[in-house]
C-alpha positions as CSV (number, residue, x, y, z in Angstrom):
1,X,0.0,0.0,0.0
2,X,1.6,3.2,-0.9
3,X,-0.2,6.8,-0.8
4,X,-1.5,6.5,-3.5
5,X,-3.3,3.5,-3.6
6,X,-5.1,4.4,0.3
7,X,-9.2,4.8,-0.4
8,X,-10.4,8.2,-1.3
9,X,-11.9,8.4,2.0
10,X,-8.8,8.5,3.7
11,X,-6.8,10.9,1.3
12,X,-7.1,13.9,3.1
13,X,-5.9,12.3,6.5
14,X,-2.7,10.6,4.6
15,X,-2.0,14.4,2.8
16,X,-2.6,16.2,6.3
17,X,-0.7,13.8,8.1
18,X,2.5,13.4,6.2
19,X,4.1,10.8,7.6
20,X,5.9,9.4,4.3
21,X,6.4,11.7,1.0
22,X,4.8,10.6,-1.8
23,X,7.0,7.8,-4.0
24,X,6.9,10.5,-6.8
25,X,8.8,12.8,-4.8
26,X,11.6,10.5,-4.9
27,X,12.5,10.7,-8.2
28,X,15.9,12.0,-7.3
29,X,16.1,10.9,-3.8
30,X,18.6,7.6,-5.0
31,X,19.0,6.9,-1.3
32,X,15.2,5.5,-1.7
33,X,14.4,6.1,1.9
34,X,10.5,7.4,2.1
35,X,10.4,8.7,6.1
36,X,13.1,11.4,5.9
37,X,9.9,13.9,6.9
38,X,8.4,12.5,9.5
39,X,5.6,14.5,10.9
40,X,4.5,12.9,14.3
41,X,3.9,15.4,17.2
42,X,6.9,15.8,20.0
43,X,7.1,13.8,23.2
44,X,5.7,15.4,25.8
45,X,5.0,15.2,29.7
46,X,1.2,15.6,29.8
47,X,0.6,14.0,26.4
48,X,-1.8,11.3,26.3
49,X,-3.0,8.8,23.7
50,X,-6.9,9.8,24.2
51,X,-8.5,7.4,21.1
52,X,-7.3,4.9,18.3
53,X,-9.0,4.3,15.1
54,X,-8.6,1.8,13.0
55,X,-9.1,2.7,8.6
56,X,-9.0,-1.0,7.3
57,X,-8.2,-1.5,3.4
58,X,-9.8,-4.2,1.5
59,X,-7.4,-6.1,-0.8
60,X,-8.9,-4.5,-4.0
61,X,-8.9,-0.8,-4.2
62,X,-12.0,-0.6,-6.3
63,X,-12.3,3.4,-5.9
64,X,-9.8,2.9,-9.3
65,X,-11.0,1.8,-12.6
66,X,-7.9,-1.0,-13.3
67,X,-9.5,-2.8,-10.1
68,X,-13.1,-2.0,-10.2
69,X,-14.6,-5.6,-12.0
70,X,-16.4,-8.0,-11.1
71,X,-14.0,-10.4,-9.7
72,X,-12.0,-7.9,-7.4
73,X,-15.3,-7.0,-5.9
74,X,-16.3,-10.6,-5.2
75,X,-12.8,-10.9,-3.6
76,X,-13.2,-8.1,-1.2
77,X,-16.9,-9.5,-0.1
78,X,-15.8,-12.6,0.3
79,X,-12.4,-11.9,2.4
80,X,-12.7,-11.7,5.9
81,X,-10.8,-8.5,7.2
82,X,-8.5,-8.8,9.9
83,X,-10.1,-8.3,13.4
84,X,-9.8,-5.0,14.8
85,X,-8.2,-6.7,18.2
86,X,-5.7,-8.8,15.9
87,X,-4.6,-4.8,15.0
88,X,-4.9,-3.9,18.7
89,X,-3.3,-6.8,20.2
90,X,0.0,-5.6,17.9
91,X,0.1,-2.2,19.0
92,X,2.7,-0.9,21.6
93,X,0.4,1.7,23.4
94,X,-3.5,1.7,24.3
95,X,-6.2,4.6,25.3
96,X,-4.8,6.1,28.1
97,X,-1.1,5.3,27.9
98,X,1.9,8.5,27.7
99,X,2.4,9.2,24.3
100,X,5.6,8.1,22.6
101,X,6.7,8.9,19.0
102,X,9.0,6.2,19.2
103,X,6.1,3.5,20.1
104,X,4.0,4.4,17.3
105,X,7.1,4.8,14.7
106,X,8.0,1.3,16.3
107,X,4.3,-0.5,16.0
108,X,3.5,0.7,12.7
109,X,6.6,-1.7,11.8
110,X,5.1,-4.4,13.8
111,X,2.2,-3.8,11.9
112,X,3.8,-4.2,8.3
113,X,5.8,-7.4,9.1
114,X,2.2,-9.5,9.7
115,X,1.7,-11.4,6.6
116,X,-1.7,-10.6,6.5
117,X,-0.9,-7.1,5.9
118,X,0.5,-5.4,2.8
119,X,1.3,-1.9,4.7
120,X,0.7,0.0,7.8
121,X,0.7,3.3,8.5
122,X,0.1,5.3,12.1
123,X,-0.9,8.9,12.6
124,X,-1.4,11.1,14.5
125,X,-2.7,14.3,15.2
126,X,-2.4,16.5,18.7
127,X,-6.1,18.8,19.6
128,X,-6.2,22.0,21.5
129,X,-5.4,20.2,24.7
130,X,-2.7,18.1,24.2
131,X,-4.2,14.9,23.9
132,X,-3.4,12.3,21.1
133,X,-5.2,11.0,18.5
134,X,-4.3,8.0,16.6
135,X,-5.2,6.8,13.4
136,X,-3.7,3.3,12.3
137,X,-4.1,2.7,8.5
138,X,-4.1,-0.8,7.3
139,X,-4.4,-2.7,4.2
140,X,-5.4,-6.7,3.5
141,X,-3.8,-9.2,2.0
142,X,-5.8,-12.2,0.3
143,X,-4.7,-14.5,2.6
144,X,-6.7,-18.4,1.4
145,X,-4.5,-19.6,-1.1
146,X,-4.3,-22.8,-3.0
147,X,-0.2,-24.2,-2.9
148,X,-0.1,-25.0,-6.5
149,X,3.9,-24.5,-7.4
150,X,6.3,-26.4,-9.2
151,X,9.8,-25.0,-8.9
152,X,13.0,-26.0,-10.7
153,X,16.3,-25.5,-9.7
154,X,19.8,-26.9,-11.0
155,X,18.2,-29.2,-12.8
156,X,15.9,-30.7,-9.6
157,X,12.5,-30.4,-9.7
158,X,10.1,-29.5,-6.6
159,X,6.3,-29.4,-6.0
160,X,3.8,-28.4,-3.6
161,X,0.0,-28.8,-3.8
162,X,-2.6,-27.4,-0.9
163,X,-3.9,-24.4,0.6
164,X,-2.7,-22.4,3.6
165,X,-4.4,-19.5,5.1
166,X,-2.2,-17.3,7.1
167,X,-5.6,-14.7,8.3
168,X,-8.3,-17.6,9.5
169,X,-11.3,-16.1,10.2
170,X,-9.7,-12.9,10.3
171,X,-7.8,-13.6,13.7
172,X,-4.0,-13.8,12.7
173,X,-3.5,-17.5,12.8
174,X,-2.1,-19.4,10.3
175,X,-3.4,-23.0,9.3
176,X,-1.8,-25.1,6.4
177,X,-1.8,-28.1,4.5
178,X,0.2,-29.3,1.5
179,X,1.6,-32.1,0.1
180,X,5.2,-31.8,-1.2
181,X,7.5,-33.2,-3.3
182,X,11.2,-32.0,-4.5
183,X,14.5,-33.9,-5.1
184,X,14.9,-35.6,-1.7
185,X,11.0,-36.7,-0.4
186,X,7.6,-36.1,-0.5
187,X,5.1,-36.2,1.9
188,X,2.5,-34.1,3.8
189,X,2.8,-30.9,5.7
190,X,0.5,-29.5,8.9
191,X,1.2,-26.3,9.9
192,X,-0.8,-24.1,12.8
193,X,1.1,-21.0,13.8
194,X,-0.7,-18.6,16.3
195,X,1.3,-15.6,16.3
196,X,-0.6,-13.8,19.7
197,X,-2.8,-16.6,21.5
198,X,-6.0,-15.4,22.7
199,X,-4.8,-11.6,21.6
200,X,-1.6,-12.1,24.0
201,X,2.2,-11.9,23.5
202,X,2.4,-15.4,24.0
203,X,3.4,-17.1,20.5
204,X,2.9,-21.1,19.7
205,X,3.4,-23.1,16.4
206,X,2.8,-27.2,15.9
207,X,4.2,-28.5,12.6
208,X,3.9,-32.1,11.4
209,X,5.0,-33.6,8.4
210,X,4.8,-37.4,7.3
211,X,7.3,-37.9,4.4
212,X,8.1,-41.0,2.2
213,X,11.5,-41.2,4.1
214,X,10.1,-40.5,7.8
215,X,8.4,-37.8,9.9
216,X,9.0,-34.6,11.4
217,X,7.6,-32.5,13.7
218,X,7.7,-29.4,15.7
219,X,5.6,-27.7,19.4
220,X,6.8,-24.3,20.4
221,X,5.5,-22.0,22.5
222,X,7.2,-18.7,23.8
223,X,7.1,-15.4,25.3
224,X,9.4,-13.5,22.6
225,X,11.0,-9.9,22.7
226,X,8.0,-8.3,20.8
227,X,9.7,-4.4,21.0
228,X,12.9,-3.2,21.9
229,X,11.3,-2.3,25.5
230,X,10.1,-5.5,26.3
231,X,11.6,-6.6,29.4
232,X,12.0,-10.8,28.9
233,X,10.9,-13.6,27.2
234,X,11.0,-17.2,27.6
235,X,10.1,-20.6,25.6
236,X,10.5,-24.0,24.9
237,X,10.3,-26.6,22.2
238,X,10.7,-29.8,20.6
239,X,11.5,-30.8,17.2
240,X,12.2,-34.3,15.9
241,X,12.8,-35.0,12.1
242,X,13.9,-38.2,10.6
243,X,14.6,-38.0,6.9
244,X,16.9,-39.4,4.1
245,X,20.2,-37.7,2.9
246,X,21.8,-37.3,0.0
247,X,25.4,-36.7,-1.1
248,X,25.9,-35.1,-4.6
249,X,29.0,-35.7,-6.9
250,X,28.8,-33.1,-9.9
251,X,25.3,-32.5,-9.7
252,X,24.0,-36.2,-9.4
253,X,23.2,-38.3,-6.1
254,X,26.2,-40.8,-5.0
255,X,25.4,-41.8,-1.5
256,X,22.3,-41.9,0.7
257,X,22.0,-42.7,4.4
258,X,18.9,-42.0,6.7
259,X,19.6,-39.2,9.5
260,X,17.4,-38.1,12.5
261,X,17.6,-35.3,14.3
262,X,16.4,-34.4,17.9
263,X,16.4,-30.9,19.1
264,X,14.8,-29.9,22.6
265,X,15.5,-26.6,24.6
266,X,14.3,-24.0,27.0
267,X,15.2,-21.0,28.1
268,X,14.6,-17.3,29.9
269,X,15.8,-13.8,29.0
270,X,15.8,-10.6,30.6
271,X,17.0,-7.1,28.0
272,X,17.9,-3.6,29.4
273,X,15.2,-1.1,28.5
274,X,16.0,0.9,25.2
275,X,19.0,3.3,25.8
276,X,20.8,5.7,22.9
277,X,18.7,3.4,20.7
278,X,20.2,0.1,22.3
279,X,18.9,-2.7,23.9
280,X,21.4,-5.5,25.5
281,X,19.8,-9.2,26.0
282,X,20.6,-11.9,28.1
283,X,19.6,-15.3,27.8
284,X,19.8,-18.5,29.7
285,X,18.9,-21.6,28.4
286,X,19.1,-25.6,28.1
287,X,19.3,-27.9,24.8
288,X,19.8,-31.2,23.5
289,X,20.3,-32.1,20.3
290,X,20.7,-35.3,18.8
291,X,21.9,-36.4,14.8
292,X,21.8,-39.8,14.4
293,X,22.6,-41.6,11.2
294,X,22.0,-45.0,9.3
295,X,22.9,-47.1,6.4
296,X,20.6,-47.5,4.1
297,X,20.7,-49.8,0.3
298,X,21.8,-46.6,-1.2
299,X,24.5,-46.1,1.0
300,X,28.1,-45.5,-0.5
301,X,29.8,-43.5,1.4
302,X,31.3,-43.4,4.9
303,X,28.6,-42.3,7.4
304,X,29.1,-39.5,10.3
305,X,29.4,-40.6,13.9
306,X,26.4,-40.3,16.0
307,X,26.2,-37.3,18.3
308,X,24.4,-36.0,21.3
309,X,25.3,-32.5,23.0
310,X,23.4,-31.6,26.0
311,X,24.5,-28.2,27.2
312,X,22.8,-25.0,29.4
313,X,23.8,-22.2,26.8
314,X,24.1,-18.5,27.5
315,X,23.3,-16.2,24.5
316,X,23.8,-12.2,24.6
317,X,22.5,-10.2,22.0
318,X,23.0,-6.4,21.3
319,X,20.5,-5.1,19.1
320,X,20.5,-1.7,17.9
321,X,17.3,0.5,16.8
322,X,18.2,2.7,13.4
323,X,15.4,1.5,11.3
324,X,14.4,4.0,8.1
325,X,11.9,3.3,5.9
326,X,12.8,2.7,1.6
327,X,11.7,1.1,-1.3
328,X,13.0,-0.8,-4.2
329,X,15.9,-2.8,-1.9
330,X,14.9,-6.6,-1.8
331,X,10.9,-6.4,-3.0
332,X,9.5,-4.1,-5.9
333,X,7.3,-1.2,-4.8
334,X,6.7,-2.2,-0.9
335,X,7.5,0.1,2.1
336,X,10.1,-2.1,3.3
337,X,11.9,-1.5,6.9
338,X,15.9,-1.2,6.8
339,X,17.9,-1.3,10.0
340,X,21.1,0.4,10.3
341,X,22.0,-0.1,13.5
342,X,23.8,-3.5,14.5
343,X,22.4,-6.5,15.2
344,X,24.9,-8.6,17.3
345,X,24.1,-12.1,18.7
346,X,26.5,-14.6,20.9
347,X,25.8,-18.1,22.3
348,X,28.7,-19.7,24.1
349,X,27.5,-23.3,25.9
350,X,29.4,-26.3,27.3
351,X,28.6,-30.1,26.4
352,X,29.9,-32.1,29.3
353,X,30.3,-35.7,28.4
354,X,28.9,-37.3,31.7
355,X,25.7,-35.7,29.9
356,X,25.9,-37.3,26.5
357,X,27.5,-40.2,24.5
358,X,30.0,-37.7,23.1
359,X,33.3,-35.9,24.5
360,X,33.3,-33.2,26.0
361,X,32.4,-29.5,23.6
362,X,32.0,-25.9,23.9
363,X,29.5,-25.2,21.2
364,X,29.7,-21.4,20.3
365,X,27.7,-19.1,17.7
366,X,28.4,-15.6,16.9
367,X,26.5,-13.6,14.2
368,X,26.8,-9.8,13.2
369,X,24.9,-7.5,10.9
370,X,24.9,-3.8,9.7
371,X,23.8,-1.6,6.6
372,X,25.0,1.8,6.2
373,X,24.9,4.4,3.4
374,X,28.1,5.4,1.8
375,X,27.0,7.9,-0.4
376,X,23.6,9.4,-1.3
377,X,22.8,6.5,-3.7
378,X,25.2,3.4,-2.3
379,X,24.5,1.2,0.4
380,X,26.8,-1.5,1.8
381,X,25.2,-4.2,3.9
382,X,27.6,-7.1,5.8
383,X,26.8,-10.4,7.9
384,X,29.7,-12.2,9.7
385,X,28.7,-15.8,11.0
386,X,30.8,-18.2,12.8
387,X,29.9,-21.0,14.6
388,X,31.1,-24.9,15.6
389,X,32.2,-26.8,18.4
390,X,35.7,-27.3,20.3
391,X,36.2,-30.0,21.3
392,X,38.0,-30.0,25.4
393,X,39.6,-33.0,25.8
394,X,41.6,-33.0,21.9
395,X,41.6,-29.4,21.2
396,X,40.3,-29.2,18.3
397,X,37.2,-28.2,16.1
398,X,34.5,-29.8,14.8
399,X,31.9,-28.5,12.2
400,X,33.7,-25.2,12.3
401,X,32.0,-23.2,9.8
402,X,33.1,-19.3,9.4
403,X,31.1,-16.6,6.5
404,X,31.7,-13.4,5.3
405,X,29.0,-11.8,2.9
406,X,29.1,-8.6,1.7
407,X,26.4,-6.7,-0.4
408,X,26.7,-3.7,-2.4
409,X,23.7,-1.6,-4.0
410,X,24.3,1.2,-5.9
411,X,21.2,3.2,-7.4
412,X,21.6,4.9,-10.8
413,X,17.9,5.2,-11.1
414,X,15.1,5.3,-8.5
415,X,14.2,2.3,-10.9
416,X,17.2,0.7,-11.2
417,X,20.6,-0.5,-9.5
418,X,23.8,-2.9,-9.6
419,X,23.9,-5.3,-7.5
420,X,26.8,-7.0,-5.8
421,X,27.0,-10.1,-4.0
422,X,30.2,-11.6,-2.5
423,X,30.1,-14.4,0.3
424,X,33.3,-15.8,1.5
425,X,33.1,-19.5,3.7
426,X,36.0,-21.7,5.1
427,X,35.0,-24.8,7.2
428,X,37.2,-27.1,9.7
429,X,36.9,-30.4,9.8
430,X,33.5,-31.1,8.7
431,X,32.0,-34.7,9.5
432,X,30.7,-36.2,7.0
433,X,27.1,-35.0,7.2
434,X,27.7,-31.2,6.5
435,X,28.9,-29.7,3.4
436,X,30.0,-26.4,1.4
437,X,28.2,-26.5,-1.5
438,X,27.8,-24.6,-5.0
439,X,24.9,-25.1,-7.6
440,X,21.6,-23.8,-9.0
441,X,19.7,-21.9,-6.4
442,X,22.6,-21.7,-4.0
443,X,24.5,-18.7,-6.1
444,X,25.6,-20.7,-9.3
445,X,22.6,-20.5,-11.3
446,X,24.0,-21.7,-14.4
447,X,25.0,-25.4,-12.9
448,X,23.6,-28.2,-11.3
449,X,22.1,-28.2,-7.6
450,X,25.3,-28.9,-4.9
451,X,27.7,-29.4,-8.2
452,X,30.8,-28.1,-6.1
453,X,31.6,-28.9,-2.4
454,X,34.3,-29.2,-0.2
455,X,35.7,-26.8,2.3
456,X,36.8,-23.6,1.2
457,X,33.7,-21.7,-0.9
458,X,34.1,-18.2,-2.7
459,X,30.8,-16.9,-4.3
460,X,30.5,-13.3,-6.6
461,X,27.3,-12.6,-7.9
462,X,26.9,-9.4,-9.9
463,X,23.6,-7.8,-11.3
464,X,21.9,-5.1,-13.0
465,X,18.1,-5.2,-11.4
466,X,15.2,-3.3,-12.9
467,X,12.1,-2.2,-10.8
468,X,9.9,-1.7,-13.2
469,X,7.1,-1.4,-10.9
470,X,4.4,-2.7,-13.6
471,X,1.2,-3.9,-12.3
472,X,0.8,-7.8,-13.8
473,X,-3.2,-8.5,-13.9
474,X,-3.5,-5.7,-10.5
475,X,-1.7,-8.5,-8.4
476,X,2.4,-8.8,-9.0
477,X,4.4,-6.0,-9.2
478,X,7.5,-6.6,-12.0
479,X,11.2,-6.5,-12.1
480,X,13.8,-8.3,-13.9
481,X,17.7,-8.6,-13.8
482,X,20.7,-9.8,-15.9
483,X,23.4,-11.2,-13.7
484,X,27.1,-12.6,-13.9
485,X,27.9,-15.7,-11.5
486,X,31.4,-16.4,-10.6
487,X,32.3,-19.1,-7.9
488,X,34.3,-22.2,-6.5
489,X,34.3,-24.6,-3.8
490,X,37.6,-26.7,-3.0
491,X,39.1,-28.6,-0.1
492,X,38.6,-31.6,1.2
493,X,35.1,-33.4,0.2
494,X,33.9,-36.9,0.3
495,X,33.6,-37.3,-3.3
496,X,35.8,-35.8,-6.5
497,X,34.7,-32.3,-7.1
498,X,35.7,-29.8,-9.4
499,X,37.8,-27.3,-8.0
500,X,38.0,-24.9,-10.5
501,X,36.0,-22.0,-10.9
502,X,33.0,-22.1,-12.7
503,X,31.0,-19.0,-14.5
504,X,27.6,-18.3,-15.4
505,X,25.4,-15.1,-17.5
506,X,22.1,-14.9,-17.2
507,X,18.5,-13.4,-16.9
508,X,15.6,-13.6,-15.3
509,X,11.9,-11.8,-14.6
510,X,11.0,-11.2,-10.9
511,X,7.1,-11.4,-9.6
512,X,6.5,-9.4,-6.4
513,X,2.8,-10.4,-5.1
514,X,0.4,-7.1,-4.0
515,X,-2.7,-8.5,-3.0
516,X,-1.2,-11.8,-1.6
517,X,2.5,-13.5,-0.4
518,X,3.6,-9.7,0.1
519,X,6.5,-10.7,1.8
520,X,7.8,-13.1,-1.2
521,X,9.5,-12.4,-4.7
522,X,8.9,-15.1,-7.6
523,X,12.2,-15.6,-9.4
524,X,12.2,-16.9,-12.8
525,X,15.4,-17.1,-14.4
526,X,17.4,-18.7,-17.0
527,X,21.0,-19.2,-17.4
528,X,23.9,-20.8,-19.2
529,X,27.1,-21.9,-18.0
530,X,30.3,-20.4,-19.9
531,X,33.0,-23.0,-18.9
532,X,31.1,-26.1,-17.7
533,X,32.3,-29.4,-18.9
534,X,30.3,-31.7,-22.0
535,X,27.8,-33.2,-19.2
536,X,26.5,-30.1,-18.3
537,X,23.1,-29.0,-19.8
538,X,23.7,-25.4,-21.9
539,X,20.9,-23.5,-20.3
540,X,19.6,-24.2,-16.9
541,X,15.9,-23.0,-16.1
542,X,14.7,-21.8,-12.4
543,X,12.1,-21.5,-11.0
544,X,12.6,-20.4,-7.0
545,X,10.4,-18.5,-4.7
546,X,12.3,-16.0,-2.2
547,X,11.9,-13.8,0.2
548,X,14.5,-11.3,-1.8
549,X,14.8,-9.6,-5.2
């Protein structure tokens, strides 16, 4: 939902209440941020939040001519809006409460990462007696969908037929069935996710899956850090998947073995209220997780050990709270929400043998984020990830696996930008269930799924995007790109692997829905290897759904 496509009825509140610029305002602003004028009134002592109002959008805007049919308008009679309390419950701040800018900046953001919601806007507007009053602006998604997708990627094939509906009955929850197929399985999917039980903060999802090559499922239920005020949150859960592996040498399956996985934990936090826009948690918890693996007919390769780690953990994370608001980074047209602040998160925990069947391990994670513009039209953004175990007793590592990615955007147009991509990994002795890989949908479009592995991984992927913005039947917005892969894995590997590296051109048209899936970005490309060897098809065609451009 941008300005321009709010109801009539609410025009003159959006134009008096400027919260975002128009989009057509920006057609110099390369930056792409929409919120540089903020117009919210100033904190204040005695100011209170005296009423809320809520301006719900249908899907279909049917006040314009290119949406005004016949099957639009059946659409919005027969969707059920979201419930005013759903839009309540979300909300930082009630009647009554101090008003905060910060709170209603911070819940119109909450608002706009539902998937039920395509955009969100709060505003507000102070009367002769310094009282507050709100005006939260909403727009619907269509949220009952069949799942009818085939995908295909590095030459793999994947399937999915069902429905979900992530709005039932209006209330939020999210209810799902589907059967699936893709290289590995195929089997059937439950899904209930219940995102604020009974209009709380409390969050709980079951999952259960019955696949050709075993089961899987999944209960958890938690009190999560909802804001960057809230003071502690707590949870537990249990997941349990048992599924067939496959190894890959050049793109085809060599090895297969049957691995199950067990993963329990529990824990409590506690975060520092929200100072020079930071916010420091502190976790405490308890896990145990289990691999297990098993020969099966199909088996040709050496299988991993078993393992068990049972460990209390404790995880810090520093969080910092520099969001602005642009458009045209990772979907086509949507108000999306960019941080530029860090996002830092540790987890250091200690295995002790007398609690499982293997020696003794620290198990450690560490994970860091941050954007930041470098000029008025070039952002950089960076994620470092490391994470493993040590083991105490040898000294040494196991399933040490360290990345570096680094993205560059630079904006020549409000419409268009190059795009570069370049991920660095190196791994320590790896057992033999985890891998580095290269391949189709993994960054080398133009070969095979997992076609390179081994230890050592260096990825480059450079594009020119286009947001063309073009409405597709009033339900996709349009883009497209033309990219360059370049990319090689080496090391040690199970299997022979080519450790050369291995280029790619290619194009591709990208779908990003509006009236349903806001949050998601069809890709549909097509590329062709430049240096592959004779056994490699010339053009590779895929078909991947993403939450990216």
């Amino acid at each position: 939902m941008s300005m321009s496509v709010l109801s009539s009825e609410f025009k003159d509140l959006t134009e008096s209440c400027a919260n975002q610029r128009p989009f057509e305002a920006l057609n110099s602003d390369l930056n792409r941020q929409l919120d540089k004028a903020i117009i919210l009134p100033e904190d204040g002592d005695r100011k209170k939040i005296k009423t809320i109002s809520f301006h719900q959008l249908n899907v279909f805007d049917t006040s314009i001519p290119e949406e005004n049919n016949a099957l639009f308008r059946f659409a919005n009679r027969a969707h059920i809006t979201t419930k005013p309390e759903v839009l309540r419950s979300i909300l930082l701040f009630q009647e009554g409460d101090d008003y905060s800018q910060k709170k209603l900046v911070e819940s119109e953001r909450l608002l706009r990462s539902q998937n039920f919601l395509y955009d969100a806007r709060v505003f507000a507007e102070e009367d002769c007696d310094g009282n507050i009053e709100v005006s939260v602006v909403t727009r619907d998604l269509w949220t009952l969908l069949p799942e009818l997708s085939f995908s295909r990627s590095g030459g793999e094939n994947s399937s999915r037929i069902g429905f979900r509906e992530s709005n039932l009955f209006g209330w939020g929850k999210r209810l799902s069935l589907a059967h699936t197929s893709d290289k590995d399985r195929s089997g059937y999917l439950f899904i209930y996710d219940d995102p604020h039980i009974l209009s709380t903060r409390y969050r709980g999802r079951i999952e259960y899956a019955d696949n050709s090559d075993g089961k899987r499922h999944y209960f958890g239920i938690q009190y999560p850090f909802f804001s960057t005020d809230t003071p502690y949150s707590y949870g537990i859960s249990d997941f349990h998947n048992q599924r067939t592996e496959s190894l890959y040498q050049a793109g085809e399956v060599v090895s297969e073995y049957d691995h199950t996985s067990k993963v329990s934990d529990i824990y409590f936090g506690a975060a520092t209220s929200l100072h020079n826009s930071w916010t420091q948690r502190l976790s405490l918890g308890f896990r145990n997780h289990e691999d297990s693996f098993t020969a099966t007919t199909a088996t040709q390769l050496p299988l991993a050990e078993d393992r068990r780690l049972s460990y209390p953990y404790l995880q810090a994370h520093w969080f910092e709270d520099n969001f602005i608001k642009v458009r045209n980074f990772d979907s086509i047209y949507r108000t999306e929400d960019l941080n530029l602040g860090w996002n830092i998160k540790a987890l250091i925990g200690y295995s002790d043998k007398q609690l499982s069947n293997d020696e003794s391990h620290f198990i450690y994670q560490l994970s860091l984020e941050k954007a930041h513009y470098t000029s008025d039209r070039s952002l950089w953004r960076t994620e470092l990830a490391l994470n493993g175990q040590w083991n105490s007793e040898q000294n040494t590592a196991r399933n040490m696996i360290s990345q570096a990615t680094f993205e560059y955007y630079l904006n020549t147009s409000v419409y268009q930008s190059w795009y570069t991509k370049v991920q660095l990994r190196f791994a320590k002795n790896l057992t033999e269930d985890v891998q580095l890989t290269l391949g189709g949908e993994t960054g080398l479009r133009g070969f095979p799924i997992k076609y390179q592995h081994g230890s050592k991984s260096v990825l480059v992927n450079l594009e020119k995007r286009y947001y063309w913005e073009y409405d597709l039947l009033q339900l996709f917005k349009v883009g497209g790109a033309v990219f360059f892969d370049i990319g090689r894995v080496r090391g040690n590997s199970l299997v022979n692997s080519d450790p050369n590296y291995l280029k790619n051109i290619g194009m591709g048209l990208r779908l990003a829905p509006s009236r349903a899936n806001a949050g998601l970005v069809l890709h549909l490309d097509v590329a062709a290897p430049i240096n592959a060897p004779g056994n490699i098809d010339g053009v590779q065609w895929l078909f991947t759904v993403k939450n990216r451009f």
